[in-house]
C-alpha positions as CSV (number, residue, x, y, z in Angstrom):
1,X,64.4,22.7,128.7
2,X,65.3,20.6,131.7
3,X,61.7,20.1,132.5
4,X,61.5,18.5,129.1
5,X,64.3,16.5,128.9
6,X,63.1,15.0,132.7
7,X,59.7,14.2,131.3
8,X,61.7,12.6,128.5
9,X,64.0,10.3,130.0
10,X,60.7,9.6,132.3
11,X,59.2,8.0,129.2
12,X,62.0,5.8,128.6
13,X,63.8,8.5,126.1
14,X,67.3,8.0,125.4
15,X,69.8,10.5,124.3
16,X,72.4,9.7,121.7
17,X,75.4,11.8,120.6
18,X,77.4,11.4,116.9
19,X,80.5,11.4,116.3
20,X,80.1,12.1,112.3
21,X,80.2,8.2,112.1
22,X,77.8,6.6,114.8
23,X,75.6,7.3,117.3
24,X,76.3,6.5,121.2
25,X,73.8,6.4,123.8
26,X,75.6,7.0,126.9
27,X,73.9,4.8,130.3
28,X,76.6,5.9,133.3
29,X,79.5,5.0,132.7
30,X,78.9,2.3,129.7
31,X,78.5,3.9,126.1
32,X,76.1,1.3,123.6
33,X,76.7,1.8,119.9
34,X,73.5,2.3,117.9
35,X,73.7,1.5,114.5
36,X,71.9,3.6,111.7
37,X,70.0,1.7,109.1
38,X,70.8,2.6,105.6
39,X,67.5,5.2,104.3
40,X,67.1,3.4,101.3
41,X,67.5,-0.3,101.9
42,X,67.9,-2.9,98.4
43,X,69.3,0.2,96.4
44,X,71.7,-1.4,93.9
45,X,73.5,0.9,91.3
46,X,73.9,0.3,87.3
47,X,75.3,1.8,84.8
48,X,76.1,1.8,81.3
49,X,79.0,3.7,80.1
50,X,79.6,4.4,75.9
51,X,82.8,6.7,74.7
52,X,83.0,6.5,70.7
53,X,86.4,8.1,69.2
54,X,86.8,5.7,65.9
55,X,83.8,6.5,64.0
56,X,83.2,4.1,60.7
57,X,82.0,7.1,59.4
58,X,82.1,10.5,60.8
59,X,84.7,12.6,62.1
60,X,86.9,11.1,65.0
61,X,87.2,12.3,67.9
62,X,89.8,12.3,70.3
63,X,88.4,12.2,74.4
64,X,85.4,10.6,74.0
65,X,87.0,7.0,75.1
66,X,89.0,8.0,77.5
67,X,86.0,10.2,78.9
68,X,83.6,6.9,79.2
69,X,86.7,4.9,80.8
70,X,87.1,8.1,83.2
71,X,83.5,7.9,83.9
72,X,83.2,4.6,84.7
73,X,87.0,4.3,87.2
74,X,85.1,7.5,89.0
75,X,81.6,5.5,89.9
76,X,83.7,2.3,90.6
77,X,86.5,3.7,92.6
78,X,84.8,6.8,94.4
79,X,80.6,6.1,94.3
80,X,80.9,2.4,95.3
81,X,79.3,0.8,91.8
82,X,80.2,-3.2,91.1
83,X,82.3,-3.4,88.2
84,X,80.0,-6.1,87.1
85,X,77.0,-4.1,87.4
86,X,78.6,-1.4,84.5
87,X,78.5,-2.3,81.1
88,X,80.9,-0.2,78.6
89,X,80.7,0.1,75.0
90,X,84.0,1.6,73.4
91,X,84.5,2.5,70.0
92,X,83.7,-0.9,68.2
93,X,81.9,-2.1,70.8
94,X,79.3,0.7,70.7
95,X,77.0,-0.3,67.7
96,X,73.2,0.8,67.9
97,X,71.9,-2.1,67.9
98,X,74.2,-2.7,71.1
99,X,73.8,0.1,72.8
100,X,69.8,-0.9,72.5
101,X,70.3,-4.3,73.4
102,X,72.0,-3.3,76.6
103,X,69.6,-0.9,77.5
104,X,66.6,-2.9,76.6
105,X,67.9,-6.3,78.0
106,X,70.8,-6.0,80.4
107,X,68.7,-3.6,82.4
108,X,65.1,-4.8,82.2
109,X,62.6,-4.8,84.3
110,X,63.8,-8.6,84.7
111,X,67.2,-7.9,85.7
112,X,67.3,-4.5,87.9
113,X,65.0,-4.0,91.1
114,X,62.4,-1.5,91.2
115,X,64.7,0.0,94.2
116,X,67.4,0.1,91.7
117,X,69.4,3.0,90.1
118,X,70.6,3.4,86.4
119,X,73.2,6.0,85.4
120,X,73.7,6.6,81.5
121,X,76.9,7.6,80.3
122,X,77.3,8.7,76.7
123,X,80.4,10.6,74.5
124,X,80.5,10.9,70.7
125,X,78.9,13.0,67.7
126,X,75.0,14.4,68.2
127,X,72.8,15.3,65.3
128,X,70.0,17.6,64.5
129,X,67.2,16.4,61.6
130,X,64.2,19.2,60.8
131,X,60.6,17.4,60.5
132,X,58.6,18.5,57.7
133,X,56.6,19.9,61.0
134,X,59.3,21.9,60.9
135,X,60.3,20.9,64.2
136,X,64.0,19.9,65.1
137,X,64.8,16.1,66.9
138,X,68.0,15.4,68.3
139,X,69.9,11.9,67.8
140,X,73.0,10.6,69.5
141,X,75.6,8.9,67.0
142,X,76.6,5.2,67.0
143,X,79.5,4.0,66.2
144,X,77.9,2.3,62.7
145,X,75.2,5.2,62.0
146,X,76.0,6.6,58.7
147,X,75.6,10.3,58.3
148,X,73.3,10.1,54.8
149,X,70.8,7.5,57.5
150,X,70.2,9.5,60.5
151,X,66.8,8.8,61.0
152,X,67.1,5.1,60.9
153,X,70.7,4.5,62.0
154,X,71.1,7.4,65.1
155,X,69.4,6.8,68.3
156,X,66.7,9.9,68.1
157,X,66.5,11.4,71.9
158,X,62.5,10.7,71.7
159,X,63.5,7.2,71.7
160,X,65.9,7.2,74.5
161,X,63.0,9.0,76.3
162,X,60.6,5.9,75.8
163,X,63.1,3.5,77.2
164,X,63.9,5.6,80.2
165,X,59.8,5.6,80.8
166,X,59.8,1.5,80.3
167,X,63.0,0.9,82.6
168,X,61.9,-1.1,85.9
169,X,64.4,0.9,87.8
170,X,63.0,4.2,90.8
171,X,66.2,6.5,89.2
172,X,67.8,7.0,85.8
173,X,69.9,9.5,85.0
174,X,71.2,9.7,81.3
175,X,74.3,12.3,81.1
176,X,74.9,12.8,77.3
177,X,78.4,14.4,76.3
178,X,77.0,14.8,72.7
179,X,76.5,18.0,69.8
180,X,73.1,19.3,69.8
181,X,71.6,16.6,72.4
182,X,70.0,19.7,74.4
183,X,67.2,19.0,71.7
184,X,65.9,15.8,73.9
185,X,65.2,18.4,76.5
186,X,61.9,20.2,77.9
187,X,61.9,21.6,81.3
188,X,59.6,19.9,83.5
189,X,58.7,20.2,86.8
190,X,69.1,14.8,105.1
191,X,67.5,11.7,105.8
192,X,63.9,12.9,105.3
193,X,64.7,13.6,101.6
194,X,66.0,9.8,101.1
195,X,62.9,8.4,102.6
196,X,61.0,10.8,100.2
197,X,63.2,10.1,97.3
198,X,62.9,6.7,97.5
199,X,59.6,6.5,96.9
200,X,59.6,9.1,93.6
201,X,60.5,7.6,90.1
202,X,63.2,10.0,88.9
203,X,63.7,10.3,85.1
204,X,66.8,13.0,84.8
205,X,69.2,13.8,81.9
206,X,71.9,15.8,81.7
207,X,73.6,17.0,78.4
208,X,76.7,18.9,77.6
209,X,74.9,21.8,75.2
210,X,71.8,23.2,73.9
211,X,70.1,22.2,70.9
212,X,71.9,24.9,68.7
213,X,75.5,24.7,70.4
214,X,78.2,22.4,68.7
215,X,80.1,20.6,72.1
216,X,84.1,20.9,72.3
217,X,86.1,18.0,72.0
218,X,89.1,19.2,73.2
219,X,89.7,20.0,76.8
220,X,91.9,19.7,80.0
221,X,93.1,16.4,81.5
222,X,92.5,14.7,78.2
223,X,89.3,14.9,78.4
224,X,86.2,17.2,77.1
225,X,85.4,20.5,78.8
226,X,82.1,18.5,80.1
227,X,83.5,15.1,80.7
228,X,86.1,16.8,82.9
229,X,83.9,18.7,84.9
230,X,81.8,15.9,85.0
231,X,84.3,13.7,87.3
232,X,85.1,16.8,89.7
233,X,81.4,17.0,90.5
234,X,81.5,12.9,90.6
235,X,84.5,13.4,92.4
236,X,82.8,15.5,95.4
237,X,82.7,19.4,93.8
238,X,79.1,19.0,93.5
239,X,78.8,18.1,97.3
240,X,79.1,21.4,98.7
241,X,77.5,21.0,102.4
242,X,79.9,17.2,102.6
243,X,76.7,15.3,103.5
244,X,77.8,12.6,101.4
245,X,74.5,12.5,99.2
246,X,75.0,13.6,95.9
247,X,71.9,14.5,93.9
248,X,71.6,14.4,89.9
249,X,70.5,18.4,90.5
250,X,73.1,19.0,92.5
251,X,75.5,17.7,89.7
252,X,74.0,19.5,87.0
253,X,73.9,22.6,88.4
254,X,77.7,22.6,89.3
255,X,78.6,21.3,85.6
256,X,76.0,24.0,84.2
257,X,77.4,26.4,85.5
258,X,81.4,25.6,85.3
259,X,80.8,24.6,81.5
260,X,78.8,28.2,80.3
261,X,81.9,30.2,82.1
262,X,84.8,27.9,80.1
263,X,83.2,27.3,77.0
264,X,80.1,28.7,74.6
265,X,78.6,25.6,75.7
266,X,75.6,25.5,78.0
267,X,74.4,22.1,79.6
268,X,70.8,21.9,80.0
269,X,68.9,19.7,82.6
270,X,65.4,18.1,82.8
271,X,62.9,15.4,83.9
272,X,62.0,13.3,81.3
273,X,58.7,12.1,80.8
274,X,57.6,9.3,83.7
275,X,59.5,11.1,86.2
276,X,57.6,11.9,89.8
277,X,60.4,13.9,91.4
278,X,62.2,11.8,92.3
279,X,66.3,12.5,91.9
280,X,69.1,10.3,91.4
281,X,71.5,9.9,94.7
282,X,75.5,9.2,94.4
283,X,76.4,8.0,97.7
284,X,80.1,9.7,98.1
285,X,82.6,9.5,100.7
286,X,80.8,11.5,103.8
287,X,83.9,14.9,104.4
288,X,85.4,14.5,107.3
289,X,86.3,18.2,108.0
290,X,83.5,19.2,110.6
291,X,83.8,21.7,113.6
292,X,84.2,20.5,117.5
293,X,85.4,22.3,120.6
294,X,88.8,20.9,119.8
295,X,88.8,23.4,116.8
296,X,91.3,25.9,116.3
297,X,91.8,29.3,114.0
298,X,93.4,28.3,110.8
299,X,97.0,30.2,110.7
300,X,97.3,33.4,108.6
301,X,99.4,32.1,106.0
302,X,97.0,28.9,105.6
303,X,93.9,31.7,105.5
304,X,96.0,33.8,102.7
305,X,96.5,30.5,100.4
306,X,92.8,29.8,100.7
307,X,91.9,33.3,99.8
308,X,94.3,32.7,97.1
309,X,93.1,29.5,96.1
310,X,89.8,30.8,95.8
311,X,90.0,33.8,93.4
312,X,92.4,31.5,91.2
313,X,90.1,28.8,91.1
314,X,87.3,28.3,88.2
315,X,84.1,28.7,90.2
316,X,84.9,31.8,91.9
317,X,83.2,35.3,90.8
C-alpha cells in the first residue's frame, strides 16, 4: 500500500478526507475545501397532490383531505419541493376535468424539464368495472364522477398510464390511496446509481391495495392506515442506511410491508409502461448519526430502551 499511494501522489494524486459534509484535501499544514457537484444537475421536483372527502355523490370520507394536505407539508417541509411547483386539488377543487387539465397542461412537456421529477398524490374512492372481455379495469373517483357513469366520468388507471407515458418528465411516481386501484398494476421488470438513474425514464406507481381489497379510511394520526405510513417513509423510515437518497422502491417496500401487517390491505408496486428503470429519488435530510474514533458504548439503560423500543415498535418481527 505505501508503494501505491507514493506512485500516486507522484502522479499529482491528491487525498481527500469527509467529514459526512465536505471533502478536505489536506497540503501541510493548509486544508482546501473541495466542493461536490450535485449527481444530477437541473433536477427540479413537481408534484400534484388530490385528497377528496365531500363527494357530490358517493360516500364521504373522512382523511382523505387532510391526507393530501399531509402529503404535500411533508415534500415541502422535509424533501425540499417549491410550494409553487405543487399543485393541490381538494374536495371541490378536484373535478376530472381538473385533475386532467393539470396533468396534461400544468406539467407538459412544455412546462417541466426532461431532468425533471413528477410525484402523483391521490386519496378518495376507487372503482372496479368488468369488460364484456370479462376483464376488470380500475378507475380513480373524482369529485363530480357519478357512480351510475363510471366509465365516462372516473379516470380509468389505463388512462393515467397513457399520460404518465406522454409526460416530458425522466421520473414519475403516482402513489394512489384509492379502493381497488391495485387493478392499474402489472409487474414489470451511492453516487454511481444517481448518475445511472438519471439517465433511465422511471414510470413508478404505488397504490394502497390490490385490485380485490376495499382500502380503510380510518386510521391513526387522522389519517388513513396508508396515508400515515406514507409520511413516516416520506419522513425518513424508508431511509434505512441514512444516505439521504430516497428511492420510490425503497418507499414502497417499507409501506408494503407496514400496511399488510396493520390492515387486510396490501399495497402493490410496479413500472408502468415507458419506464427504463429508472426510479424516482426524494433527496432527504442526509442522518447525521455516523461512527468516528470519538465514539463511545451507548449506556445500558439507553441499550435497554432501544431494545424496548424495538419489540414495541410496528416493524419489528
Amino acid at each position: 500500500m505505501p508503494i501505491v499511494l507514493d506512485r500516486l501522489k507522484s502522479e499529482g494524486y491528491q487525498f481527500a478526507g469527509w467529514d459526512d459534509t465536505q471533502f478536505s484535501v489536506r497540503k501541510g499544514a493548509v486544508t482546501e475545501t473541495v466542493k461536490t457537484e450535485p449527481a444530477v444537475v437541473g433536477t427540479r421536483n413537481w408534484a400534484v397532490v388530490i385528497g377528496i372527502n365531500d363527494y357530490a355523490k358517493w360516500p364521504r370520507l373522512q382523511y382523505a383531505a387532510a391526507d393530501a394536505n399531509s402529503v404535500r407539508e411533508a415534500l415541502i417541509d422535509k424533501l425540499g419541493f417549491a410550494a409553487d411547483h405543487i399543485v393541490r386539488l381538494v374536495d371541490k377543487e378536484a373535478t376530472r376535468a381538473n385533475i386532467l387539465k393539470t396533468l396534461d397542461t400544468k406539467m407538459s412537456r412544455q412546462a417541466i424539464g426532461d431532468a425533471d421529477q413528477i410525484f402523483v398524490f391521490f386519496a378518495g374512492h376507487g372503482a372496479t368495472r368488468q369488460l364484456a372481455s370479462g376483464r376488470s379495469l380500475g378507475y380513480i373517483i373524482p369529485v363530480d364522477a357519478d357512480p351510475r357513469q363510471t366509465a365516462t366520468e372516473a379516470i380509468a388507471i389505463t388512462e393515467i398510464k397513457n399520460i404518465a407515458e406522454s409526460l416530458g418528465a425522466r421520473h414519475v411516481f403516482f402513489v394512489m390511496d384509492a379502493c381497488n386501484s391495485g387493478l392499474g398494476l402489472a409487474r414489470g421488470g451511492a453516487d454511481r446509481f444517481l448518475l445511472d438513474n438519471a439517465r433511465r425514464v422511471g414510470r413508478q406507481m404505488l397504490t394502497a391495495g390490490g385490485a380485490d381489497q376495499m382500502v380503510a379510511d380510518g386510521g391513526p394520526g387522522g389519517h388513513s392506515v396508508f396515508t400515515w405510513t406514507l409520511l413516516q417513509a416520506l419522513d425518513g423510515k424508508a431511509d434505512p442506511n441514512g444516505d439521504g437518497i430516497l428511492t420510490a422502491t425503497e418507499i414502497a417496500a417499507y409501506v408494503a410491508s407496514l400496511v399488510s401487517k396493520i390492515s387486510l390491505q396490501t399495497p402493490a408496486f410496479c413500472n408502468l409502461p415507458g419506464s427504463e428503470g429508472g426510479d424516482f429519488v426524494f433527496a432527504t435530510a442526509k442522518a447525521k448519526e455516523y461512527l468516528t474514533e470519538a465514539s463511545t458504548q451507548l449506556p445500558a439503560d439507553a441499550l435497554a430502551l432501544n431494545a424496548q423500543w424495538k419489540r414495541a415498535g410496528p416493524t419489528s418481527n
